[in-house]
C-alpha positions as CSV (number, residue, x, y, z in Angstrom):
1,X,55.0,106.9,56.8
2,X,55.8,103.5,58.4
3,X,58.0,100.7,58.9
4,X,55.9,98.5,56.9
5,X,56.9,99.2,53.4
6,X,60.7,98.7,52.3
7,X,62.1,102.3,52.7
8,X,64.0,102.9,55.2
9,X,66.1,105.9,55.2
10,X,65.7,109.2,52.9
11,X,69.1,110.2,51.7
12,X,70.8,113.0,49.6
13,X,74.2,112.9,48.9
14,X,75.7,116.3,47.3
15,X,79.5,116.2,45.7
16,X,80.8,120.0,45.8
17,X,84.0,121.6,44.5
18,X,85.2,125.3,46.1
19,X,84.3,128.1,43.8
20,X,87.5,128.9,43.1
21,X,88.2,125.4,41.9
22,X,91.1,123.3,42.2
23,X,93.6,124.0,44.5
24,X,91.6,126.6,45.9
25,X,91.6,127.2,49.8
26,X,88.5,126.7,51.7
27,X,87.8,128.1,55.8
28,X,86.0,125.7,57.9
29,X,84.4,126.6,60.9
30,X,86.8,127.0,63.9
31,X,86.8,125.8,67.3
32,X,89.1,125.8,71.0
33,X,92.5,123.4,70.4
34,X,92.8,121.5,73.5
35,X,95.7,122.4,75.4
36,X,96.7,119.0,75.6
37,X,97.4,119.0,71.4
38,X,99.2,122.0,71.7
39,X,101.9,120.6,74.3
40,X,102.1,117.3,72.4
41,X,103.5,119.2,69.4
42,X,106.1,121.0,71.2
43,X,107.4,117.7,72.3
44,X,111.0,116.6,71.0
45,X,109.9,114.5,68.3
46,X,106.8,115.4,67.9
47,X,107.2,118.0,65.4
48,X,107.6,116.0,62.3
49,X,104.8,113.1,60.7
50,X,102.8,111.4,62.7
51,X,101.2,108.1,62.2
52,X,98.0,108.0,63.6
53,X,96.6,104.2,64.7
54,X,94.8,104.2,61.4
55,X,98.3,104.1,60.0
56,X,97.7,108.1,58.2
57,X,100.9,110.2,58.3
58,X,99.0,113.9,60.0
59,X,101.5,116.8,60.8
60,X,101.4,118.2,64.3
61,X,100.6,121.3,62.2
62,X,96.9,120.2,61.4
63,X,96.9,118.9,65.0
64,X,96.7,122.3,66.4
65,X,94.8,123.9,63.8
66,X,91.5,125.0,65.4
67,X,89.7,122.9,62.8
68,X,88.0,119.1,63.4
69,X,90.0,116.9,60.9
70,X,89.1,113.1,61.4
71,X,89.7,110.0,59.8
72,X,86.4,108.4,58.3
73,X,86.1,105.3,56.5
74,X,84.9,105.3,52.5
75,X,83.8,102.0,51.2
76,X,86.8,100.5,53.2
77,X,89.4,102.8,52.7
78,X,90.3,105.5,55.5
79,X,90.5,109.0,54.5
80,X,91.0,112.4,56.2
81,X,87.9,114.4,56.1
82,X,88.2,118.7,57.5
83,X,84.4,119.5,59.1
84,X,83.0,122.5,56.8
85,X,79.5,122.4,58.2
86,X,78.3,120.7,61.3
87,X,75.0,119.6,62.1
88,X,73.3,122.2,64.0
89,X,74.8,124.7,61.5
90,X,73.1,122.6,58.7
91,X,70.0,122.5,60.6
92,X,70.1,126.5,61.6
93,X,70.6,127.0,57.8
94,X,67.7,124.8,57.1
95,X,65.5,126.6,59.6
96,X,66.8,130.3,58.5
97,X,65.6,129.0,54.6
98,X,62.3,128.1,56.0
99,X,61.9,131.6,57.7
100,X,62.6,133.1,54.4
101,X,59.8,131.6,52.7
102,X,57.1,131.7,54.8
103,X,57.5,134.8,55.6
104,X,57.2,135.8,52.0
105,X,54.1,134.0,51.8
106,X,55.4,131.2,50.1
107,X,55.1,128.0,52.3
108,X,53.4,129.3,55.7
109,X,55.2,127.3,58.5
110,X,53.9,127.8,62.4
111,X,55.7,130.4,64.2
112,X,56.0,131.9,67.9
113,X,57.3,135.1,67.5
114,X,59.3,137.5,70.2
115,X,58.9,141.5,69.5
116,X,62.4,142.6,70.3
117,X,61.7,146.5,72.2
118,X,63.0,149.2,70.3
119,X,63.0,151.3,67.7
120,X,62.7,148.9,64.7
121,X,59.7,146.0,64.3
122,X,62.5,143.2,64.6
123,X,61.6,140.1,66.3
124,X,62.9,136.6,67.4
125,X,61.0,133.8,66.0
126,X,60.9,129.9,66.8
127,X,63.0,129.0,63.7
128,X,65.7,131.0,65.6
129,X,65.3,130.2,69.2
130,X,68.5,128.3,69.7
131,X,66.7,125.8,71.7
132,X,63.3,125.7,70.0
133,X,60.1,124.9,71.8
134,X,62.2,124.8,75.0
135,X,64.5,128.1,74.9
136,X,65.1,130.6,77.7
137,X,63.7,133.2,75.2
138,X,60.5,131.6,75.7
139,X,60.7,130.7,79.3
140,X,61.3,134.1,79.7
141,X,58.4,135.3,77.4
142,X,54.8,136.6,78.0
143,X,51.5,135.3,75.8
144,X,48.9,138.1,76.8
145,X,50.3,139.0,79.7
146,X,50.9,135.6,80.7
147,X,54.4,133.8,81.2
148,X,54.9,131.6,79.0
149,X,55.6,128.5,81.0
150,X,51.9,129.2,82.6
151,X,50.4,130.2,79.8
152,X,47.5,127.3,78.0
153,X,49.7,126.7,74.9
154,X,53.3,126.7,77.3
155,X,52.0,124.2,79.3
156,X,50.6,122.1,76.6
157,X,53.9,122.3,74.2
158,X,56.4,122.0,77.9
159,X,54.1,118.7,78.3
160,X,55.0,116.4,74.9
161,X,56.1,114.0,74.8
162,X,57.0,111.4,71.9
163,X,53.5,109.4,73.0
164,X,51.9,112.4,72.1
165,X,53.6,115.4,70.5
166,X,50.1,116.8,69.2
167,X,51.1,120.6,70.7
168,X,54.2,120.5,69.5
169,X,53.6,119.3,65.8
170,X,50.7,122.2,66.0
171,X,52.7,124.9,66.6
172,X,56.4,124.1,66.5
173,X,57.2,121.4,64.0
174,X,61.0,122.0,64.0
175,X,61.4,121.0,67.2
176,X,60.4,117.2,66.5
177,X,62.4,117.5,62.9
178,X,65.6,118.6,64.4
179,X,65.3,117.6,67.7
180,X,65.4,119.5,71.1
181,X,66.1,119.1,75.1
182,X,64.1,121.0,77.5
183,X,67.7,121.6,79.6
184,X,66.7,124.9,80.9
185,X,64.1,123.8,83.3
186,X,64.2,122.1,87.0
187,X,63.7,117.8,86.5
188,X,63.7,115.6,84.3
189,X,62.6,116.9,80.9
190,X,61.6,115.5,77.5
191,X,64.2,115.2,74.7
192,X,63.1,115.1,71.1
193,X,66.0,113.3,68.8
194,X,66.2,115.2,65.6
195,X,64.9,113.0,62.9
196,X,66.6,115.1,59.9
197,X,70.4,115.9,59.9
198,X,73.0,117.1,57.3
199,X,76.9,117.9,57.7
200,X,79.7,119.2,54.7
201,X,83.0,117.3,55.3
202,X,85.8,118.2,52.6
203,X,88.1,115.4,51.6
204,X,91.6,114.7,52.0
205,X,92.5,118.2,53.7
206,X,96.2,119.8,53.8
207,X,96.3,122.7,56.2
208,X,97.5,125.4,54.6
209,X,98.9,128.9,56.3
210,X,98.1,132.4,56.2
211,X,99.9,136.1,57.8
212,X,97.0,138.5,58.5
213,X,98.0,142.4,59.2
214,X,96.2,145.9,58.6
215,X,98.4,148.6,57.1
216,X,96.9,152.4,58.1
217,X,97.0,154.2,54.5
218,X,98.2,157.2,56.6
219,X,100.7,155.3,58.9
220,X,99.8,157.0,62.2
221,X,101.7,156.8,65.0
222,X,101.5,157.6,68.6
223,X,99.3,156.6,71.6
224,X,95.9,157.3,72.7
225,X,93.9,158.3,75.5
226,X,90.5,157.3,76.7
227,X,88.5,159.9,77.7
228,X,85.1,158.0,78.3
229,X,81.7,157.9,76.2
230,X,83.9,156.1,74.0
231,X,86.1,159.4,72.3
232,X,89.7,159.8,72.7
233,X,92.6,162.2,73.1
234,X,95.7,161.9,70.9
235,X,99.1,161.4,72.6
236,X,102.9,161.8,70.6
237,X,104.2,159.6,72.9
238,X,103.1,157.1,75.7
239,X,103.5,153.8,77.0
240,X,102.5,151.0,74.4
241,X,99.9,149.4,77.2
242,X,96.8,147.8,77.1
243,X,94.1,150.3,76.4
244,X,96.5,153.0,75.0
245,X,97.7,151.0,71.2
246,X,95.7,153.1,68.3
247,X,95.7,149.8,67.1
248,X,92.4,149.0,69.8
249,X,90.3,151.8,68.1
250,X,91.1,150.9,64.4
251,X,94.2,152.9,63.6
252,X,97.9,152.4,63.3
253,X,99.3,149.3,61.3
254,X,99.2,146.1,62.8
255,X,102.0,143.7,62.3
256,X,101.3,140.4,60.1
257,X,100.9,137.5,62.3
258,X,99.8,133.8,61.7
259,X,96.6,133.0,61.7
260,X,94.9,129.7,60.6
261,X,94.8,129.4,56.9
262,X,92.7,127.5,55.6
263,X,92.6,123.9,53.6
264,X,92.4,122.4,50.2
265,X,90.4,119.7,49.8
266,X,90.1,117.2,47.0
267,X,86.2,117.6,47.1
268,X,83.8,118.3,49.5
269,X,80.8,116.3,49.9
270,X,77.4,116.9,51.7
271,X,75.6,113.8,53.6
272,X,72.0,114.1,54.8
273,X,69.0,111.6,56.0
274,X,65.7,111.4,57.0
275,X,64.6,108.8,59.6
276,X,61.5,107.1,58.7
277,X,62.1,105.4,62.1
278,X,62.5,107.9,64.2
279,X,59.2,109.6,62.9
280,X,57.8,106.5,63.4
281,X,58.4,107.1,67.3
282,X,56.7,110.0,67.1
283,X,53.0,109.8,68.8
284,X,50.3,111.7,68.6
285,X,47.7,110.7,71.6
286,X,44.8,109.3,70.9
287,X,44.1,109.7,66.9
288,X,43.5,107.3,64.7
289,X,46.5,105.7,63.0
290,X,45.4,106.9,59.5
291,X,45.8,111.0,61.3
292,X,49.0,109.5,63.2
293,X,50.4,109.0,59.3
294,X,49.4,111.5,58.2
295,X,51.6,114.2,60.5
296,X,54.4,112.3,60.2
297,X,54.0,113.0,56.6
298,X,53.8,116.4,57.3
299,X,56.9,116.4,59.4
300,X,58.8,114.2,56.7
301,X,57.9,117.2,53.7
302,X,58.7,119.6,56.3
303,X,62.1,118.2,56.6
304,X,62.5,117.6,52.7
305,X,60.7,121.3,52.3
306,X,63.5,122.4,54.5
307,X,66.5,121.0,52.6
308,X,65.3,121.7,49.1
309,X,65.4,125.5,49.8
310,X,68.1,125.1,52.1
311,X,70.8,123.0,49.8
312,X,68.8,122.8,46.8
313,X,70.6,125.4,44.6
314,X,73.8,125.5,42.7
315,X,76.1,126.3,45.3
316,X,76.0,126.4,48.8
317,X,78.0,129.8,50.8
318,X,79.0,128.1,54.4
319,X,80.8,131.5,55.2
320,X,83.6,134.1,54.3
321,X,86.0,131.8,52.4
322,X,84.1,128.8,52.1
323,X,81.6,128.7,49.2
324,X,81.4,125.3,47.1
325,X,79.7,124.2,43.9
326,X,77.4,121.3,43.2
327,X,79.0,118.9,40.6
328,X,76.4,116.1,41.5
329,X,73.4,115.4,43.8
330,X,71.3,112.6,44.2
331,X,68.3,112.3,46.5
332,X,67.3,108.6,47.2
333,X,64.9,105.7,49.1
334,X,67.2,103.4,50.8
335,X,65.7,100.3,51.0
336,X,65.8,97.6,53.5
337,X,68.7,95.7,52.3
338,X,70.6,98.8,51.1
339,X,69.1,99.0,47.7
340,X,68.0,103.0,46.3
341,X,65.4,104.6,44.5
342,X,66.3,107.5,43.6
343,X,64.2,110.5,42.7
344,X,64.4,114.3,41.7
345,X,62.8,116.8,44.0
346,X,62.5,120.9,42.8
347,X,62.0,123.6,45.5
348,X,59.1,124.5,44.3
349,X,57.6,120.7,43.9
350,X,59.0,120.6,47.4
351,X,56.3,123.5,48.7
352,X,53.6,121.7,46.8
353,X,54.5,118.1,48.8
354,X,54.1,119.7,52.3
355,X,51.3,122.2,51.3
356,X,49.4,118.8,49.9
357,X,50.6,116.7,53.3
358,X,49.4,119.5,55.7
359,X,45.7,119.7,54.1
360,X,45.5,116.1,54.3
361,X,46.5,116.3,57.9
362,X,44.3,118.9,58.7
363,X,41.5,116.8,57.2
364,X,41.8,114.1,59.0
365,X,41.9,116.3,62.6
366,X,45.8,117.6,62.4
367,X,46.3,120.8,61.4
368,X,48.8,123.5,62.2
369,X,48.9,126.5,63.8
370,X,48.0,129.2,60.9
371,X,49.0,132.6,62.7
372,X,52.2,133.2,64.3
373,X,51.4,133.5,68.2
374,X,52.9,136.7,69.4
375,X,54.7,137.3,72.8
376,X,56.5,139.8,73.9
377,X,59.5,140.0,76.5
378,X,59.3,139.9,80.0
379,X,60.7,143.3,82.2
380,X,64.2,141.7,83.0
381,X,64.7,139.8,79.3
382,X,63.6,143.1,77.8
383,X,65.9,144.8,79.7
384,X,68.8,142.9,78.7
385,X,68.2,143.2,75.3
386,X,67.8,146.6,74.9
387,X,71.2,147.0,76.9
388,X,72.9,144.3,74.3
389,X,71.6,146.3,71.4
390,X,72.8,149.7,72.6
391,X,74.9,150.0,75.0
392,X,76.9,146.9,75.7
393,X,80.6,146.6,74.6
394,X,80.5,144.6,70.9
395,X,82.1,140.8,71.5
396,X,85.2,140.0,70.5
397,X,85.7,138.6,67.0
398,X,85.9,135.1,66.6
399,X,89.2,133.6,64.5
């Protein structure tokens, strides 16, 4: 894995339609509509077409739609493109496949693993840390009685850096293939650039609309009354307030009212790389170069491992309302000079790759971790998980 040879890039490029087919509505993620969007398209004027400076007519409709819709550039030609999976999300699906498999014994990846207190055997694992090697769940972890931070292998993974990223290729891989920032500690920390990333964009969106209501099959009516330890009195009549609607507590009809609805998209399309450069960057103190190579093999087939049983199948479900269907997918060398090789790549042939790269490694002085390191929660972060799992209020529903 170097710079000498002509490839440059590893690419796979994935065309999708929505499972319902054409015409059919997909959801993509939502997110906060700036406030300043939501004025502009209640100005006089505003309300109609828009020409954007890329000279594309967009409705101050699909302005305010809590959606990221963009104008990209295809081979010269600007199109409208709706987000339907973003990085991170790609990367958390690729890491949540990768749990999946090694813990059925498949393709054994390291793993640092949290017991969660309480009744069940559940636990938080490194593939899952939002923050990987560097997360507050670890930070506020014990190894043996140990905190984390103090303990041998904390201090040794909390010290990488790209010159040498031995303790981190050991026993946390994923953070040096998708990249992490040590933000939750005091100075001036390392940051590891991910060298793996993959995002769905559908093309050509039009923002369509959608009324969502609840009918109650028995039509109650009336008010309610909390009473506490989360039971309630029934009222005939009462002030419809806050707190009081039998609406809240999952009764009584609620009125239709606009929500965001969707988009149909001419295609969708799925775009991922591998940076042979950026695992170049990667060090690995003082080995020789032939070991050096070596890992950042293993962190290449870890990647490629990663999307094969991520995105590999014949469809890929983003969420409730979003679920698309391969109609193509190539996976390709890009050459210096922009020329491709492509290749095919099964899951299976994909566990074989990285099981082959990692015994190489390991042969030539860089093996991973084999057992998952246990830790369990310190007094305070136990105590707040407990409370979250049982007795804390559930969050409000996202759109």
């Amino acid at each position: 894995m170097g710079l000498e040879g002509p490839r440059a890039v590893l690419r796979v490029r994935t065309i999708y339609q929505p499972a319902g087919g054409e015409g059919a509505k997909v959801f993509p993620p939502t997110y906060p509509v700036p406030d300043s969007a939501r004025r502009a398209a209640r100005e006089p004027g505003r309300a109609e077409d828009a020409v954007t400076a890329e000279g594309l007519s967009q409705t101050a409709r699909t302005r305010t739609v809590p959606y990221v819709i963009e104008v990209r550039s295809v081979n010269g030609v600007k199109r409208w493109a709706a987000l339907l999976d973003s990085v991170p999300s790609q990367a958390n699906r690729a890491e949540e496949a990768l749990l999946a498999v090694s813990r059925r014994g498949k393709a054994p990846v390291p793993l640092l693993e949290l017991e969660v207190p309480g009744e069940g055997t559940e636990t938080l694992t490194s593939l899952e840390f939002p923050h990987r090697y560097a997360d507050a769940y670890l930070r506020d972890s014990l190894l043996d009685g140990t905190p984390f931070d103090k303990s041998q292998l904390g201090r040794s993974m909390l010290a990488s850096t790209l010159d040498d990223a031995r303790a981190l290729y050991t026993n946390d891989p994923g953070s040096l293939v998708f990249g992490a920032w040590n933000s939750h500690r005091k100075g001036r920390q390392q940051k590891f650039p991910r060298v793996y990333a993959s995002e769905v964009v559908g093309w050509d969106p039009v923002v369509g609309a959608r009324n969502a209501g609840r009918m109650d099959p028995m039509n109650l009516q009336g008010a309610v009354k909390k009473t506490g330890d989360g039971d309630w009195e029934f009222t005939a009549s009462g002030e419809k307030k806050q707190g009081s609607k039998l609406s809240e507590i999952g009764h009584g009809n609620i009125a239709p009212n606009e929500q965001h609805g969707g988009v149909t998209i001419s295609g969708a399309e799925r775009i991922a790389t591998l940076s042979l450069a950026g695992l170049d960057r990667i060090g690995f103190g003082a080995v020789e170069e032939q070991a050096a190579v070596a890992a950042r093999a293993v962190l290449a087939a870890y990647a490629i491992m990663a999307d094969r049983l991520a995105f590999g199948g014949a469809s890929l479900w983003l969420r409730s309302g979003c679920e698309l269907v391969v109609q193509s997918e190539r996976l390709e060398w890009v050459h210096r000079g922009g020329d491709t090789e492509p290749f095919d790549l099964t899951r299976a042939q994909a566990i074989d790759l990285f099981a082959t790269a990692v015994d190489r490694a390991a042969k030539l002085g860089l093996g991973l971790s084999a057992k998952p390191v246990r830790l369990t929660p310190k007094p305070s972060l136990a105590e707040a998980i407990t409370f979250s799992l049982t007795k804390a209020a559930p969050a409000a529903e996202g759109a």
